[in-house]
C-alpha positions in Angstrom: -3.1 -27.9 -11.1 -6.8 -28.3 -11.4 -8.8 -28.2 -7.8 -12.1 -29.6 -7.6 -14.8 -27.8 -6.3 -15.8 -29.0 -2.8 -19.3 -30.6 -2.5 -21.9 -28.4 -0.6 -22.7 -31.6 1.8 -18.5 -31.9 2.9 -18.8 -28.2 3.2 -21.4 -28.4 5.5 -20.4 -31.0 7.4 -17.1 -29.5 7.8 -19.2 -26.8 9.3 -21.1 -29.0 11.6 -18.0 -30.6 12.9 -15.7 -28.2 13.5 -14.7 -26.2 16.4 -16.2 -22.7 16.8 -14.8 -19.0 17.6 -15.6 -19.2 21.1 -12.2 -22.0 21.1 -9.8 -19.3 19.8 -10.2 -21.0 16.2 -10.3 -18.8 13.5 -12.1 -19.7 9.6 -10.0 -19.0 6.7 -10.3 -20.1 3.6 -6.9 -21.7 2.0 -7.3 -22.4 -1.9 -10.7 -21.2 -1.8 -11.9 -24.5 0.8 -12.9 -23.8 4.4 -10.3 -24.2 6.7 -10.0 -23.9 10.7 -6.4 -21.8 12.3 -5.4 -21.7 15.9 -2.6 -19.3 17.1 -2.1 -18.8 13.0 -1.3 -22.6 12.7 -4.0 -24.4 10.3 -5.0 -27.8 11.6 -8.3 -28.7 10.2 -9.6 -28.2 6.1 -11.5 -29.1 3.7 -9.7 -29.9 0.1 -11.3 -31.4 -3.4 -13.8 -33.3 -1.6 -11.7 -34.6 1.3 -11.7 -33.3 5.0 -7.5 -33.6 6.3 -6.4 -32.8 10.2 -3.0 -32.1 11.3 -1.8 -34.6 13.9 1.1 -35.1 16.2 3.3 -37.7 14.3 2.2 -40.7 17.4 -1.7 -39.5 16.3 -0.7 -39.7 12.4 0.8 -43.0 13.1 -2.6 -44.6 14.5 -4.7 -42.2 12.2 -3.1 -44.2 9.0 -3.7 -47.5 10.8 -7.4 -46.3 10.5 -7.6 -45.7 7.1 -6.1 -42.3 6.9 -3.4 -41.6 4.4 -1.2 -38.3 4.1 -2.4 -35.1 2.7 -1.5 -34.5 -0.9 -2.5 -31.6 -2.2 -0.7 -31.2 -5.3 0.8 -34.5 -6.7 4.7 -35.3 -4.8 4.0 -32.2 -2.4 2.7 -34.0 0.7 2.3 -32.7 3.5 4.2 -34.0 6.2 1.8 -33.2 9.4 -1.5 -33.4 8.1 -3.7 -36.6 7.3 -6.7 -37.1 5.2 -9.9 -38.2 6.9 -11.5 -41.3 5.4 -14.2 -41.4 3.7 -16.0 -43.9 5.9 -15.0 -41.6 9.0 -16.7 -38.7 8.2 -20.1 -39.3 10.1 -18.4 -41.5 13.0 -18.7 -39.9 16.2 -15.4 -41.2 16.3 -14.4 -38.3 14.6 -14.9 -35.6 16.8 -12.1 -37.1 19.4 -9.3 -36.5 16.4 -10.6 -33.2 15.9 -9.5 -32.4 19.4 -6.1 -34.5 18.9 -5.9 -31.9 15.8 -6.6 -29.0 17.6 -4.6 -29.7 20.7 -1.7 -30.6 18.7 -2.1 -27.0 16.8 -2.0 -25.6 20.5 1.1 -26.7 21.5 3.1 -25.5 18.3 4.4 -21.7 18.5 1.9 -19.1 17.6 2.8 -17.6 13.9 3.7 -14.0 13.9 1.6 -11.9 11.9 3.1 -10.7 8.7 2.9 -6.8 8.1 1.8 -6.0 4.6 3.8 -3.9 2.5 
């Protein structure tokens, strides 16, 4: 499976958008794109050129009715909580209010224990 490399301007604006440290979010990276954890739980990322948020299933519901589709990484592996942001979306200030659906949904699932390395 081939990944594109992300274009500087989603990175940044990824950047720009997201919710900071001081919220109890954590930056990772997953696949080598920037992505944003709560509690362990990843709810917000950057893929290929796309920016996808995790959403209770109500929130995907009305997300898709947007414009959103689901997240498909890898061709047949989509995945099941987690919606891509359309392209036309990315500078609404509309945007910001499903980043915090994203993040409060990632707050009320079950903090994931740490795995001890071996």
């Amino acid at each position: 499976m081939k990944f594109e490399k992300a274009d500087p301007q989603i990175v940044s604006l990824f950047d720009d958008i997201a919710p900071g440290t001081e919220r109890g979010v954590e930056k990772r990276k997953m696949f080598g794109y920037p992505c944003r954890f709560l509690n362990g739980n990843m709810f917000m990322g950057v893929h290929n050129n796309n920016i996808f948020l995790r959403l209770s299933e109500k929130d995907r519901t009305d997300f898709v009715r947007m414009g959103g589709r689901a997240f498909e990484p890898m061709p047949g592996r989509i995945m099941k909580e987690y919606v891509v942001v359309p392209k036309g979306m990315m500078k609404s200030p509309g945007l910001k209010d499903w980043i915090e659906r994203s993040l409060t949904y990632a707050s009320s699932i079950s903090p994931k224990k740490k795995q001890l390395k071996k």
